[in-house]
C-alpha positions as a Markdown table, in Angstrom:
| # | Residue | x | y | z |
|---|---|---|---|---|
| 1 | Unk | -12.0 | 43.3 | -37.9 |
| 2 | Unk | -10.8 | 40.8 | -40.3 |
| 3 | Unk | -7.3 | 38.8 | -40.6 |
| 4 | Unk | -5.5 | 41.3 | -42.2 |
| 5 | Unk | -5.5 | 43.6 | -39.2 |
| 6 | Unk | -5.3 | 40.0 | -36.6 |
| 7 | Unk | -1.9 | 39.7 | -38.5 |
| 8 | Unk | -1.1 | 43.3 | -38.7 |
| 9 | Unk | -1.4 | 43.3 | -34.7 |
| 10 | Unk | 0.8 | 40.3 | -34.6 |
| 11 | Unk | 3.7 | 41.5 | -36.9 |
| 12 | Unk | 3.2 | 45.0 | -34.1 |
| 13 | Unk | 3.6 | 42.7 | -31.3 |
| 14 | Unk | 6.6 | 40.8 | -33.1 |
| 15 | Unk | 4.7 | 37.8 | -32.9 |
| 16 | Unk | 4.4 | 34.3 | -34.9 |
| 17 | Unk | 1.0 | 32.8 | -35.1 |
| 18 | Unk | -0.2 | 29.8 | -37.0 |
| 19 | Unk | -3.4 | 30.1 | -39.4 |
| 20 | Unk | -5.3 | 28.6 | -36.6 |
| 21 | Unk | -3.7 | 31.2 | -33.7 |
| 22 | Unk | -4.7 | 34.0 | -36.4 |
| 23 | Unk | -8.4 | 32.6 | -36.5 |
| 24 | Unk | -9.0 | 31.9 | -32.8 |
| 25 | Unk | -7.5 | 35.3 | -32.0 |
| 26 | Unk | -9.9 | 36.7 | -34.6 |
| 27 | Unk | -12.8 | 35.2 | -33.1 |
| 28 | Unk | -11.8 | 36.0 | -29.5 |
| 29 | Unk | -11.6 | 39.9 | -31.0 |
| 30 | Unk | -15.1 | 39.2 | -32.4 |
| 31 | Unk | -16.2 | 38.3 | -29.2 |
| 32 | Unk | -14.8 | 41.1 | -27.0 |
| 33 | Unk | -16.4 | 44.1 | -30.1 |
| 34 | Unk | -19.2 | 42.5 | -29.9 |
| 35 | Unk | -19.5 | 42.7 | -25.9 |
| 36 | Unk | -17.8 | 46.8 | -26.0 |
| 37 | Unk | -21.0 | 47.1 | -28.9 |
| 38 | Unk | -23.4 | 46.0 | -26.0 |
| 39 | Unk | -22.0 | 48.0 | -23.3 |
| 40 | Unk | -22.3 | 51.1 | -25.7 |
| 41 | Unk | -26.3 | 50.5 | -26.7 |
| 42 | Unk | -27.1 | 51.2 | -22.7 |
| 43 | Unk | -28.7 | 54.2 | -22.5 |
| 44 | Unk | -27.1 | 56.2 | -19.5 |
| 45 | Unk | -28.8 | 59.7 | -20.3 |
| 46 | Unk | -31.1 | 59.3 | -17.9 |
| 47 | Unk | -29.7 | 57.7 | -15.2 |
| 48 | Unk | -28.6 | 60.5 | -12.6 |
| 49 | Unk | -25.3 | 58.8 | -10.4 |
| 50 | Unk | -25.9 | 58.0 | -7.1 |
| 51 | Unk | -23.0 | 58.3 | -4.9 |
| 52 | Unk | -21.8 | 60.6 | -2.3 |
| 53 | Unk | -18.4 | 61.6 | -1.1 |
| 54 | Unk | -17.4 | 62.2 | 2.3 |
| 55 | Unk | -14.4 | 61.9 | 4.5 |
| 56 | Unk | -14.1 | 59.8 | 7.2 |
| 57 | Unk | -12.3 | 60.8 | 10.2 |
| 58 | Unk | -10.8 | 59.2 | 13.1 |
| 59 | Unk | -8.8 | 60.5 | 16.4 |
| 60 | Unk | -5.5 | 58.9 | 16.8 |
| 61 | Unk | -5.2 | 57.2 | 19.5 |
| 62 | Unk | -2.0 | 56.5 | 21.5 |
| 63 | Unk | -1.0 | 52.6 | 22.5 |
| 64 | Unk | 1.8 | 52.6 | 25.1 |
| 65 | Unk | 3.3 | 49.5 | 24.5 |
| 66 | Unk | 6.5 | 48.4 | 27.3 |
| 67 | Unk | 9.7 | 48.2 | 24.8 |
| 68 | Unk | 12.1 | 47.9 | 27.8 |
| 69 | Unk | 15.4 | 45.6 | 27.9 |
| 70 | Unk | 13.4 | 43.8 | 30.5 |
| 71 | Unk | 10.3 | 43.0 | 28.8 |
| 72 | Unk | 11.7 | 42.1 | 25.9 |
| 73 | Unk | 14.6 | 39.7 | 27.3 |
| 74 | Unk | 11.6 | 38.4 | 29.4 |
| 75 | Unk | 9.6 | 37.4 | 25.9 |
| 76 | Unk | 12.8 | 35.8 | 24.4 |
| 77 | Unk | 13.4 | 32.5 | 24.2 |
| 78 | Unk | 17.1 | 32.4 | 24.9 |
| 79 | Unk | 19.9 | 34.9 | 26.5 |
| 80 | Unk | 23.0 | 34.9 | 28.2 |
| 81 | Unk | 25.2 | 37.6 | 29.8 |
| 82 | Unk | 22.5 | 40.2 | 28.8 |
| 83 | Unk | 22.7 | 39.0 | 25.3 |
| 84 | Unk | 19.7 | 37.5 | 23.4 |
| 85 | Unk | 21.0 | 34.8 | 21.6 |
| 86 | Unk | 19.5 | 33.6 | 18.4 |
| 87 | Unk | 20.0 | 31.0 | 15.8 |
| 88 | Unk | 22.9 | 30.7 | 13.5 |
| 89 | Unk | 22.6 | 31.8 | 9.9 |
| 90 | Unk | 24.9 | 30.5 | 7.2 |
């Protein structure tokens, strides 16, 4: 990679870059070949994967939970005439 193909990727990306933008992004390209260069030199032929797949299951189970007027007017804080009253929005 050289600064040709830095600035190439720029004018693709319809961006403007100073000379020193163009070099730093150069060098941070540098950087990240070089690491994709190590990752390829690992030798994975031999390695066999290790993993297993499997489903796990679980029964449903049913909660009965008391949704009655009366239980709920009991947990609010305020009502009248059977109403729940609540706070004014503007």
């Amino acid at each position: 990679m050289n600064l040709t193909d830095v600035e190439n990727l720029a004018e693709l990306a319809k961006l403007e870059l100073s000379q020193e933008e163009k070099e730093q992004i150069l060098k941070d390209m540098e950087g990240i070949l070089g690491y994709v260069k190590q990752i390829e030199e690992v030798k994975i032929a031999e390695v066999s994967p290790d993993y297993s797949v499997h489903n796990v299951w679980r029964e449903d189970e049913v909660i009965q939970k008391d949704f009655s007027q009366d239980s709920i007017k009991e947990q609010f804080p305020d009502s009248q005439d059977g109403f729940l009253k609540v706070k004014k929005i503007l």
